[in-house]
Wavefront OBJ file of the C-alpha trace (Angstrom):
o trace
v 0.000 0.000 0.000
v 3.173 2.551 1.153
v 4.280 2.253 -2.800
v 1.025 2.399 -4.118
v 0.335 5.683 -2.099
v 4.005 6.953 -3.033
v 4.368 5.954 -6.928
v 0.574 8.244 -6.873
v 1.752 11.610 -5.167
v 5.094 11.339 -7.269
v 3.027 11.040 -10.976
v -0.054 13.919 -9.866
v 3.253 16.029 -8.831
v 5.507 15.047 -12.043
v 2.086 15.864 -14.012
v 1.891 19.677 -12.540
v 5.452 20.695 -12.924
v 5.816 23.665 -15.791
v 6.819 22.542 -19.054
v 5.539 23.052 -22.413
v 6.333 19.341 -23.569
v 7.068 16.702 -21.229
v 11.233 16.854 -21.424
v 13.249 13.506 -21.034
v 15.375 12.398 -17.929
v 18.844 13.627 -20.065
v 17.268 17.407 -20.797
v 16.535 17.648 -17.178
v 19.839 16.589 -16.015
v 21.083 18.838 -18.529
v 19.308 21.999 -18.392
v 19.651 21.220 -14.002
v 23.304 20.953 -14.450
v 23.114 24.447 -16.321
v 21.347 26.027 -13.675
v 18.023 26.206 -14.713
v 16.031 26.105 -11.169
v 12.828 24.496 -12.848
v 15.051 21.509 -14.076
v 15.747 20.916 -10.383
v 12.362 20.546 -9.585
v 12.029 18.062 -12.522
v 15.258 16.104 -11.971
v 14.171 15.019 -8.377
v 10.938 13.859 -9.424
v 12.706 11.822 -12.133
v 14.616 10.212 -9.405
v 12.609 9.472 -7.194
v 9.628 8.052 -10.121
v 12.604 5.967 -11.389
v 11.120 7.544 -14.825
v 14.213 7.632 -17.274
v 16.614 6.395 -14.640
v 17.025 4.501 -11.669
v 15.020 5.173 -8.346
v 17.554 6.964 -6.375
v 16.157 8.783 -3.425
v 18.790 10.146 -1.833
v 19.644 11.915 -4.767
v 15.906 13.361 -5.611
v 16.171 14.679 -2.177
v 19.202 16.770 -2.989
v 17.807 18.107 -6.142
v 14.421 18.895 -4.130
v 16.487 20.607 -1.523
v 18.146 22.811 -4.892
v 14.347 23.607 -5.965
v 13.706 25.058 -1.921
v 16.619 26.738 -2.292
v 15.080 28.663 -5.291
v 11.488 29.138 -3.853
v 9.001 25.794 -4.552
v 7.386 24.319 -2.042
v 9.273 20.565 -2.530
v 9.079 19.863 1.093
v 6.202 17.134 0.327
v 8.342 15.492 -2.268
v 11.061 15.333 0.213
v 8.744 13.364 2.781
v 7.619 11.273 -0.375
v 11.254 10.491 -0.624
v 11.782 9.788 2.925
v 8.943 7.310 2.950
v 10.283 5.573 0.254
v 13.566 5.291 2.349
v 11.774 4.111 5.778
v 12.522 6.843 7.705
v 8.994 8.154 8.876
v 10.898 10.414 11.191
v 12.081 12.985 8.757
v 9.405 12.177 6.518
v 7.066 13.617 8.849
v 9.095 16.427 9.691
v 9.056 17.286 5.679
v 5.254 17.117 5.194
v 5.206 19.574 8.427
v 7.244 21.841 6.662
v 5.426 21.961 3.361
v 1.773 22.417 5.453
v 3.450 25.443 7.027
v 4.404 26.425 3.996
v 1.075 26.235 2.800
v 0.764 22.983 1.079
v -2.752 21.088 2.790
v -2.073 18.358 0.545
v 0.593 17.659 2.410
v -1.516 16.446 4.951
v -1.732 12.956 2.562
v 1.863 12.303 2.923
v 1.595 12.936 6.942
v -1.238 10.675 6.937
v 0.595 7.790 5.216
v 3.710 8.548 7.835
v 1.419 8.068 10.922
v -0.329 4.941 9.206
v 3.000 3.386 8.504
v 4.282 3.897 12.250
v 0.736 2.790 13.368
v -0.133 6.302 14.990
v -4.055 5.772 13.882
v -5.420 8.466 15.213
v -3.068 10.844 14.250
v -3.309 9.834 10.499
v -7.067 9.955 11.252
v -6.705 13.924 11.880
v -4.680 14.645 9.024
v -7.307 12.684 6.182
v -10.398 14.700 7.488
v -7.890 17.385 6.628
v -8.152 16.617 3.217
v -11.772 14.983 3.042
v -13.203 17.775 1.813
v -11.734 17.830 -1.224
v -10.538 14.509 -1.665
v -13.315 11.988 -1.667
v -10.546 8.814 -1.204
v -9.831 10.345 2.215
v -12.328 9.273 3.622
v -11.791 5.376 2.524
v -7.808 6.392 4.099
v -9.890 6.944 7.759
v -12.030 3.925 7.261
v -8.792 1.661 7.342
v -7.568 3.845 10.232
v -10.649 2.733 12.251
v -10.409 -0.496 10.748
v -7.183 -1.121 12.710
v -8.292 0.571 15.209
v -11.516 -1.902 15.418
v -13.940 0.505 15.174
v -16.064 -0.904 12.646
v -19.174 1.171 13.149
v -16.780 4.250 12.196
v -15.398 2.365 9.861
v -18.125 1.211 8.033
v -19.476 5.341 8.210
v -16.254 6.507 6.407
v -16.581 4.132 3.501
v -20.299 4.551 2.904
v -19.263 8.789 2.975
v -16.601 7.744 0.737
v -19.147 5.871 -1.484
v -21.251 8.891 -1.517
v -18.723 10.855 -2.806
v -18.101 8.999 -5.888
v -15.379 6.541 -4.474
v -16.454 3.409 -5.877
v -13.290 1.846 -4.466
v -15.158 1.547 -1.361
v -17.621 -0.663 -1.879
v -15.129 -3.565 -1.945
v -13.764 -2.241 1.224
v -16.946 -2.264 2.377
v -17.739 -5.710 1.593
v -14.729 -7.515 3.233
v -15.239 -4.946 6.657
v -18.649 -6.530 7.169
v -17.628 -10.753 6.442
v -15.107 -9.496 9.039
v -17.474 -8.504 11.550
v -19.585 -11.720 10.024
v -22.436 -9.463 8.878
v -22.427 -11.685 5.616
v -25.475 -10.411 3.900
v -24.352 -6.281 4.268
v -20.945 -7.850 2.606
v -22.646 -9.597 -0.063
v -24.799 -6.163 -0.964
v -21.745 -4.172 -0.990
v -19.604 -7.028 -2.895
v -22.064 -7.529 -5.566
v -21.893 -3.881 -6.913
v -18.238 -4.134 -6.815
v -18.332 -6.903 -8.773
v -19.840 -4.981 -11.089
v -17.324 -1.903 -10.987
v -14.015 -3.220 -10.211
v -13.861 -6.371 -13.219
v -9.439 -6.804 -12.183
v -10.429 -7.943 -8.805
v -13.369 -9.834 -9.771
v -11.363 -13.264 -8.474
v -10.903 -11.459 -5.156
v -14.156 -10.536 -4.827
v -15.746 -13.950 -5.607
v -13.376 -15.528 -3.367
v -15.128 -13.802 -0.852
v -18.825 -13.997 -1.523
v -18.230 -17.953 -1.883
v -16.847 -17.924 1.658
v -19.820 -15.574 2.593
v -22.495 -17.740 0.797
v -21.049 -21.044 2.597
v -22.085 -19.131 6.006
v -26.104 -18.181 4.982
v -28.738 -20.168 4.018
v -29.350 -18.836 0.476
v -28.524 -22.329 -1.785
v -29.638 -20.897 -5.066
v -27.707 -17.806 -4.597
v -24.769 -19.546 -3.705
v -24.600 -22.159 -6.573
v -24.940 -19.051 -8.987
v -22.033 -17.622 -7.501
v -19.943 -20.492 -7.406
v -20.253 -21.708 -10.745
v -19.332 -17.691 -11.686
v -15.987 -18.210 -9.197
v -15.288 -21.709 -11.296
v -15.486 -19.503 -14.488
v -12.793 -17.526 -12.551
v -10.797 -21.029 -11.437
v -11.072 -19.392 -7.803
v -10.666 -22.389 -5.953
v -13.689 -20.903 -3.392
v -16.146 -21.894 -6.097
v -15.529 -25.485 -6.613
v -15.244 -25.919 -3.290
v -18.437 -24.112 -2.490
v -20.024 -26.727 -4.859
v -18.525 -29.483 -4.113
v -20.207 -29.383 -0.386
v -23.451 -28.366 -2.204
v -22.966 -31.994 -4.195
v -21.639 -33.840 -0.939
v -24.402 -33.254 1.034
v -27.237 -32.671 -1.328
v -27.977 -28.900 -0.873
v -30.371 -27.945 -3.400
v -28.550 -30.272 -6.362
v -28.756 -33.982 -6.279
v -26.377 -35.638 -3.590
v -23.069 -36.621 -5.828
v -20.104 -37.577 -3.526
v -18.179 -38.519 -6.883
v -19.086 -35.087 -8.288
v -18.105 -33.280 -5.239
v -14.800 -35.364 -4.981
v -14.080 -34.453 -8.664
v -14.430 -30.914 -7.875
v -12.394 -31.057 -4.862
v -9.580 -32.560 -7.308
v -10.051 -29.686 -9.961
v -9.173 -27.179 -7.212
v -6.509 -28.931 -5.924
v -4.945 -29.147 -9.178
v -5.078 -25.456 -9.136
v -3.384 -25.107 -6.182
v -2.230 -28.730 -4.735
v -1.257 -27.073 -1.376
v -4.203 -24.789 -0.661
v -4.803 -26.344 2.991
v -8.347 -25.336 2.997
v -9.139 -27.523 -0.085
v -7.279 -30.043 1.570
v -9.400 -29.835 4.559
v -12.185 -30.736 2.621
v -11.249 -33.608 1.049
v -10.085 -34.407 4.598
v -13.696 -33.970 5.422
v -15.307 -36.038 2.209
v -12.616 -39.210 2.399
v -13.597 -39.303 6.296
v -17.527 -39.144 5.996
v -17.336 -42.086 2.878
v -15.166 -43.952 5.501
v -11.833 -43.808 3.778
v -10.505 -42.864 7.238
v -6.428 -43.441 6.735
v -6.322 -41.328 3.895
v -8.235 -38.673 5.473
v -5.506 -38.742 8.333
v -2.499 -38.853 5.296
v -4.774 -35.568 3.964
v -4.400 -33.974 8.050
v -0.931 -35.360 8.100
v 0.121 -33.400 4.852
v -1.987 -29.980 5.854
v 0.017 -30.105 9.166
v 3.145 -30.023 7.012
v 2.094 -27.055 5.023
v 0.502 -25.401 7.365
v 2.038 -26.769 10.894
v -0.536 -24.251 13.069
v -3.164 -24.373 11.075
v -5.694 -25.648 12.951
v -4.631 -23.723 16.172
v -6.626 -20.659 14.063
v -8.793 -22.669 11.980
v -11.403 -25.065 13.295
v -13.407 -27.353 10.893
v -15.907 -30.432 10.524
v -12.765 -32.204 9.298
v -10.827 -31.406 12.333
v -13.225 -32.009 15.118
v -13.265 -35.457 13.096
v -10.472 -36.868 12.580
v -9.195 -35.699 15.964
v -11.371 -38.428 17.258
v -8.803 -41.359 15.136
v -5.458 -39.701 15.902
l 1 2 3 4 5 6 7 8 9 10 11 12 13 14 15 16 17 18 19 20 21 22 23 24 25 26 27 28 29 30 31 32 33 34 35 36 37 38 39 40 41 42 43 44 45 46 47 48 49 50 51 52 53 54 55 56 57 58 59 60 61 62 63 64 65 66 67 68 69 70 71 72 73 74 75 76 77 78 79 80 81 82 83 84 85 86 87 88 89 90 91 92 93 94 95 96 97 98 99 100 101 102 103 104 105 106 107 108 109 110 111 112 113 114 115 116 117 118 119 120 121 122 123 124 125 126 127 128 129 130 131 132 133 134 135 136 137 138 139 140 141 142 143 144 145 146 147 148 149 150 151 152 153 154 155 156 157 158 159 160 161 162 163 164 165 166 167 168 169 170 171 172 173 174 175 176 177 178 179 180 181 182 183 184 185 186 187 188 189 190 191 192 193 194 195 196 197 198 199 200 201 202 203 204 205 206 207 208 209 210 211 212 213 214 215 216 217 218 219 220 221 222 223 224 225 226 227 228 229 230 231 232 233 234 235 236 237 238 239 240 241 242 243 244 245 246 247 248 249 250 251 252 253 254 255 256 257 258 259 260 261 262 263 264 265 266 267 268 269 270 271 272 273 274 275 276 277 278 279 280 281 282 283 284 285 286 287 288 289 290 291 292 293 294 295 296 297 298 299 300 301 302 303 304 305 306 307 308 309 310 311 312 313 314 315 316 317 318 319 320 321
């Protein structure tokens, strides 16, 4: 998320620096190495974008440091720089500098610095800050009070944040409440995101087929696991593979289900909650040693894995080991 957040304020500030045509990395250097204060400007954002040249921070930071020296306000490039680097510390103390030098979107970068040291609150304060004219800030508090565990703020802050056109949210939304378990408000919220956001549509039905295995809406859910197997999200097949097993609205197939279970695994043969299921199937059709060689080989994937995770297969087989 940190280089996401940086790579963004480096190309809106690249984008506003004064040129007529966008010059290369070697006419910056050039016209910077002749003095021309603009360049200087230019040359550090080249550096630290990695546009033209290698990422060098250390070096963007001198050349933004040339550009103060002349009169801009590069103070927020500076902490942009510093954040890059790790070092929150003077990071912080640069997007101070540029707010008192009257740059409120500095407040962003301070933001970032307090979420990356953890300081929730504080990062809280500086968003709102910008919230009123930046309609992602508001999604920025919502994971603040996310960590934080205040959901019902939470959950406020992305539904502003929806309301002022930041359809991002919705999938934020939608994974808050299967957090809280308040599958049905996820579902809502992850349905029109699946909608709007088609790159993370495999994320997204990953998620409503683990919301749909904990309601009782069958059709629904064998809809949206046969959409996830269009997908090969692994969710999906084995969403319908319990819907086979046990006869849940479709006819009861254990060699159907079993044949799903395989199709996922070949997608992934060490996806330990696929494994779990077949765990679950081979035990319940009374294949009980291999259902403990399926337990035996989870535990070596995944040694803890059922000190977090509890599951029909596990309260089973415990009962043979």
């Amino acid at each position: 998320m940190k280089k996401v957040i940086l790579t963004f304020c480096l190309i809106i500030t690249l984008s506003c620096c004064v040129y007529s045509q966008r010059p290369t990395f070697a006419q910056v250097l050039n016209a910077a190495q002749e003095g021309d204060v603009n360049a200087y400007r230019w040359l550090g954002l080249f550096y630290a974008s990695g546009e033209g040249t290698n990422i060098n921070y250390p070096e963007a930071i001198k050349w933004f440091k040339k550009a103060i020296e002349n009169g801009f306000n590069e103070y927020s490039s500076i902490g942009d720089c510093y954040i890059g680097l790790n070092n929150y510390s003077e990071a912080i103390s640069s997007y101070k500098k540029a707010i008192e030098n009257g740059d409120n979107n500095a407040y962003y970068g301070l933001g970032n610095c307090y979420m990356g040291i953890e300081n929730y609150t504080a990062a809280i304060e500086c968003y709102k800050k910008v919230a009123y004219f930046d309609k992602h800030a508001y999604s920025y508090i919502a994971m603040c009070y996310n960590y934080l565990k205040n959901y019902s703020e939470c959950i406020n802050n992305y539904k502003m944040a929806i309301d002022n056109g930041d359809t991002s949210a919705y999938l934020m939304l939608g994974f808050v409440y299967g957090d809280i378990e308040r599958y049905q408000d996820g579902i809502k919220y992850l349905k029109k995101a699946y909608e709007i956001e088609t790159e993370e549509r495999p994320r997204i039905l990953s998620r409503l087929c683990l919301y749909y295995e904990n309601i009782d809406s069958p059709i629904e859910a064998i809809s949206w696991f046969n959409k996830a197997i269009e997908y090969d999200v692994t969710e999906g097949y084995n969403g319908l593979a319990h819907m086979y097993f046990y006869g849940k609205n479709l006819k009861k197939d254990v060699n159907e289900a079993l044949k799903l279970i395989s199709k996922a695994l070949a997608l992934d043969e060490n996806d330990v909650f696929i494994l779990d299921t077949k765990g679950e199937f081979l035990y319940k059709t009374g294949k009980i040693d291999a259902a403990k060689k399926i337990y035996n080989k989870i535990l070596q994937i995944e040694p803890d894995h059922y000190k977090d995770n509890t599951s029909t297969f596990f309260e089973l087989i415990k009962k043979s080991l």
